[in-house]
Structure formats: C-alpha cells, structure tokens
C-alpha positions as CSV (number, residue, x, y, z in Angstrom):
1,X,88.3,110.4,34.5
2,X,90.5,108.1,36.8
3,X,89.4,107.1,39.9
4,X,91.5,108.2,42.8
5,X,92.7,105.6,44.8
6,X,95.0,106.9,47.3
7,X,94.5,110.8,48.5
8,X,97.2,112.3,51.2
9,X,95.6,115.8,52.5
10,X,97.6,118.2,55.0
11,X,99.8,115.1,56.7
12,X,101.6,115.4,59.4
13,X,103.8,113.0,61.1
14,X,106.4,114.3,64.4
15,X,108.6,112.0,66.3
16,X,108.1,114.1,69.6
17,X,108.9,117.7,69.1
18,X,110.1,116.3,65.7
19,X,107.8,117.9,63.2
20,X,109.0,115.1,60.1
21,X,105.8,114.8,57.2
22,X,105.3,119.3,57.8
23,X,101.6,118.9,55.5
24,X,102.4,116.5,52.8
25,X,99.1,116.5,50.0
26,X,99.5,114.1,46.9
27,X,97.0,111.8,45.4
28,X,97.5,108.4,43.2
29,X,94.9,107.4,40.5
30,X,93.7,103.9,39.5
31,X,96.3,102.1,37.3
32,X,98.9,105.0,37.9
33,X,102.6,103.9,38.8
34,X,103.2,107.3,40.5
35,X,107.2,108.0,42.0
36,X,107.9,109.7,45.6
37,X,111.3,110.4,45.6
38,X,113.8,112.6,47.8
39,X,117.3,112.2,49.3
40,X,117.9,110.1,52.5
41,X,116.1,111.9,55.1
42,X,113.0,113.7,53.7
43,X,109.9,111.8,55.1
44,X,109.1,109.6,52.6
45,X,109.2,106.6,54.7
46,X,107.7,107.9,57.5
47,X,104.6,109.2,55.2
48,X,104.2,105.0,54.0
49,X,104.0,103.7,57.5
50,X,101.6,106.8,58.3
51,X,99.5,105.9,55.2
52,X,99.6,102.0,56.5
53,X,98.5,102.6,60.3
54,X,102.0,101.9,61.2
55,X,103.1,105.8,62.1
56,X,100.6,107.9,64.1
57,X,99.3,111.1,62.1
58,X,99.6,113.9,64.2
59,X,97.2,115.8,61.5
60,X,95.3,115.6,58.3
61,X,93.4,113.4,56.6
62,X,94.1,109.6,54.3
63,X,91.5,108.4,51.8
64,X,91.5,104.9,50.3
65,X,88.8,104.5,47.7
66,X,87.5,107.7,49.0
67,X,86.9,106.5,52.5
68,X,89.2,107.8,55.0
69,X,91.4,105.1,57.0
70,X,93.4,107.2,59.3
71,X,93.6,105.7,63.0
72,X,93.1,102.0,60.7
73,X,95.3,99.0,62.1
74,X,97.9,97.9,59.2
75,X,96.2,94.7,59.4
76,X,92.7,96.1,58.0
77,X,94.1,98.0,55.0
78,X,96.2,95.2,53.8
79,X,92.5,93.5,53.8
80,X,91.0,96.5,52.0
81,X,93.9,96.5,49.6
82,X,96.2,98.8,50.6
83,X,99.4,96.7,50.7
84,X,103.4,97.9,51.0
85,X,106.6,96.2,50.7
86,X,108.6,97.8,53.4
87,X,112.2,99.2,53.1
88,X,114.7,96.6,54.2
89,X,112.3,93.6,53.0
90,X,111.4,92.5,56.0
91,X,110.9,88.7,55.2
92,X,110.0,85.6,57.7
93,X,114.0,84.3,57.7
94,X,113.5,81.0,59.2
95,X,110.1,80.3,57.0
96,X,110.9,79.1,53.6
97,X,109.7,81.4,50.8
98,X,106.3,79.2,50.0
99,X,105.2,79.7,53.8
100,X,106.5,83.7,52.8
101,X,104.2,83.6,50.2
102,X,101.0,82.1,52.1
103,X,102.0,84.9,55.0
104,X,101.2,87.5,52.8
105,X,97.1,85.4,52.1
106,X,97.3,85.5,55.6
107,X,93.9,87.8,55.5
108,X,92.3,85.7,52.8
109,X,89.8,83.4,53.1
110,X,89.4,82.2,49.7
111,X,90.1,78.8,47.7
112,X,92.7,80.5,45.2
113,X,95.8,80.8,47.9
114,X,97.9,78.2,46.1
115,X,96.9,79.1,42.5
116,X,98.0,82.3,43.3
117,X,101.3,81.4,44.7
118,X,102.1,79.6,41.8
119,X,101.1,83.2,39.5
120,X,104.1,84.6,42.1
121,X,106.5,82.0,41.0
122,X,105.3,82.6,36.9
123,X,106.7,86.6,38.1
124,X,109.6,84.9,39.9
125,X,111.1,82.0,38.7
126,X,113.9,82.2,41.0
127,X,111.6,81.9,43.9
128,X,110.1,78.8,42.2
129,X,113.3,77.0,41.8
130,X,114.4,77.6,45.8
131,X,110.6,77.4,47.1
132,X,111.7,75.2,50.0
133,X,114.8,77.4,50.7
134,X,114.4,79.1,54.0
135,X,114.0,82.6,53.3
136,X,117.0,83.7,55.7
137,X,119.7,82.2,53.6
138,X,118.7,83.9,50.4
139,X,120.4,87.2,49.0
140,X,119.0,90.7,49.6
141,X,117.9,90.7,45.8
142,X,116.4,87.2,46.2
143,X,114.5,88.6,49.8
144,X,113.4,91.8,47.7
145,X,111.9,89.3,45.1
146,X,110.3,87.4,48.1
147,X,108.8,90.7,49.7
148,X,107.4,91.6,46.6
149,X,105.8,88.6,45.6
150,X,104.5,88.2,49.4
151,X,102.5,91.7,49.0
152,X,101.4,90.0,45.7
153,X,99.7,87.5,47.6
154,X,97.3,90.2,49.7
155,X,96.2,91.2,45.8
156,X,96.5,94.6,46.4
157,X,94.4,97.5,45.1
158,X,97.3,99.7,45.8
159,X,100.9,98.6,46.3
160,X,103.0,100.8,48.2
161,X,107.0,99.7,47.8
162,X,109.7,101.3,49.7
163,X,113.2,101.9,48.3
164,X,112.9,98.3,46.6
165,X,116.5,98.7,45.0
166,X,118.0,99.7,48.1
167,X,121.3,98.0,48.7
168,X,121.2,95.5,45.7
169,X,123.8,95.0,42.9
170,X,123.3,96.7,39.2
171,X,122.3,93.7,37.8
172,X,119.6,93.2,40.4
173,X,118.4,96.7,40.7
174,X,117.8,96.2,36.9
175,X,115.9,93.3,37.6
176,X,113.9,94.6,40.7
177,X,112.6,97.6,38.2
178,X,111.7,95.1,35.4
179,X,109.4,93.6,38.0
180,X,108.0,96.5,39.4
181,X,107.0,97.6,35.5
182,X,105.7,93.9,34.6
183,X,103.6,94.3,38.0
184,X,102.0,98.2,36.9
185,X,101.2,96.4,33.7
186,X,99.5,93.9,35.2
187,X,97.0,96.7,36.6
188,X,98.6,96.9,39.7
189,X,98.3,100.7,41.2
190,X,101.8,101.6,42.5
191,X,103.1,104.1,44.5
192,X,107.1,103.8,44.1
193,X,109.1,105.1,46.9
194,X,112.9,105.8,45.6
195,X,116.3,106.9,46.3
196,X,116.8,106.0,42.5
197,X,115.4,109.3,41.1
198,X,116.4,108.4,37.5
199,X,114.7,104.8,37.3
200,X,111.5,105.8,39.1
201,X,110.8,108.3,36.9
202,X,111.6,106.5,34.1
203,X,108.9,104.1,35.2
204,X,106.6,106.3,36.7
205,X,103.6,108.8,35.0
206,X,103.6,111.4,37.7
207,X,105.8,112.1,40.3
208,X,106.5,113.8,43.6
209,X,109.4,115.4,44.7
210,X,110.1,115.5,48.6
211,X,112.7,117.3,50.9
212,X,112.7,117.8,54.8
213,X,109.3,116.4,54.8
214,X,107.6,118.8,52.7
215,X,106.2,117.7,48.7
216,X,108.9,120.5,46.8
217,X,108.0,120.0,43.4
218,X,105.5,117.5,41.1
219,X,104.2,117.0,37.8
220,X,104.3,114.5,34.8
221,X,107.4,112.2,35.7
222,X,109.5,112.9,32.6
223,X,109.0,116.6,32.6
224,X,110.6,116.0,36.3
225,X,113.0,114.2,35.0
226,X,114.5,116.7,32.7
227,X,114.3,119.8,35.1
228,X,117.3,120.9,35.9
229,X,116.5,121.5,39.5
230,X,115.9,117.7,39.9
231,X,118.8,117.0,38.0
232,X,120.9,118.6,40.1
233,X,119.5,118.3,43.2
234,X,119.1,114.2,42.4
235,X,120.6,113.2,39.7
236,X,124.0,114.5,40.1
237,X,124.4,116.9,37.7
C-alpha cells in the first residue's frame, strides 16, 4: 500500500466573515500526480497557500508524511519537502535565471547545488541557453519554465503547482504539461492545480473536483474525465 504523503482533513480557510475552503478532505499518495481542478473562484488556491503556511487555517488538520504542519512557516516545509510553484510564477525579475535556480537551494546545505542546477537545465534547455538572461525579460512560458525548475532545486518530496498553464500560448501550454509528466516520472509526487480540466486529468491518476470551496466530486482521473457532469460543468460540453 502507498504511502500517503499529503492528507487535507476538515480545512477551512475564511477571509473575514468570508468562509472560502467550507471543510475540504483529500489525500495524495507517494508517486501519485493527483489533479485539483474547479472553475475560477472555488478555493483551490487558497487551499495551496493554506497547505504551504502561507494562508491561515481557520480549522482542521494538514499532515505531511503523517506529521501534521499546520501553523508551519512556508520556509520549514519547503525544507521538509513540501514545495509549490505558485500561480503567476512569481520569479526573482532582476536575478538572472542561474541565481533563480540557486534561490530555490536556498535551504540546502549540501555540495550538490550546482550539479543540480545543471539536471534543471538537462529538463530545460531553454533555460540553459539564456542562463545569464535576467529573469524579468523572459516570456511568461519561459518564467513558468524558471518557476518550475526553481521548486526543482528545493528537491521536493511533494510538488504542489498552481495553474502552471495559466496565461501561456498552445504551443507552450503543450510544453508546460510535457514537463510536468517528464517531472511525475521522474518520482516526483505532484499535486496539479488546474483551470485546464481536460489536460490534468489526462495526466493525472486521481482527481478532485472543487466548487465554491467545497471537494464536489473525485475518483480515478479518467473516469472523471468522461462523466458527463464534469464535462459539462468543465469541459464545455
């Protein structure tokens, strides 16, 4: 039996008397690429940063490796493991992408920094090619590329990522999900936050479905894909 990584119990997250994760439970096993999707609006955001010490929990309980971490700076999970690529990218814009890259070590106090950047640039060769190219002049699918391989660099145990094709071209969104499928088979743990209902659950092997900050439906990612609730409801049709 799979170990479980990640468990969510009974969350709850308000902005004031804004009640906007109502109880959210869900769990991610070891080596699972599980999907979290939902239209614009329904909490899944807001339930990262809670699981990341970035959002206060206003109730119920976190376990990382079976130890809880509610209350836990964002600073001591990304040292335990527990490592997200935030929505909007968030990179350093007037570092260049190798200082990006030894940001995210920034916790690590081993000898294998530099070997492991260079692993990054073997996922991205574009970042290799521009490594001195400040990280502000890049595009939004380069700086999605960058964010990615920065949480890379924390060697996460779980990798949260949050709407990672959010605002990119076709052609890049095709790339950023080639990445994140190359990064699960790598033995990465990943649990995929997405607008993109179709492509996360193409990638995924469970999912979740949430809407006004409640978990609605979930189950085995394909038979999620083909209900016709979820179809309609995210799919368009």
């Amino acid at each position: 039996m799979a170990n479980t990584m990640l468990k969510v119990s009974g969350l709850k997250v308000a902005y004031g008397g804004i009640q906007a994760v109502k109880g959210v439970s869900f769990e991610v096993n070891e080596g699972e690429l599980v999907s979290l999707i939902g239209a614009n609006g329904a909490g899944k955001t807001t339930t990262l940063k809670a699981i990341t010490g970035v959002q206060h929990v206003a109730d119920g309980e976190i376990e990382f490796m079976g130890r809880a971490i509610e209350g836990q700076g964002a600073w001591d999970l990304v040292r335990q493991g527990l490592v997200m690529v935030p929505e909007g990218r968030g990179v350093f814009a007037r570092m260049t992408i190798t200082e990006n890259l030894q940001m995210g070590a920034f916790v690590r106090r081993d000898a294998e920094v530099e070997a492991d950047v260079e692993k990054v640039f073997g996922i991205f060769p574009r970042l290799k090619e521009r490594r001195a190219q400040l990280a502000g002049t890049m595009s939004g699918g380069e700086q999605q590329m960058l964010a990615m391989g920065r949480a890379l660099m924390a060697r996460p145990k779980v990798l949260l990522m949050d709407e990672p094709s959010m605002g990119l071209s076709p052609i890049m969104v095709d790339k950023i999900f080639e990445v994140v499928s190359d990064i699960h088979s790598r033995g990465t743990t990943i649990l995929l936050v997405e607008q993109n209902a179709s492509r996360a659950l193409q990638l995924a092997s469970r999912g979740y479905v949430m809407d006004s900050g409640e978990i609605t439906m979930s189950g085995d990612a394909k038979q999620l894909l083909d209900d016709p609730k979820v179809r309609a409801a995210y799919l368009g049709e």
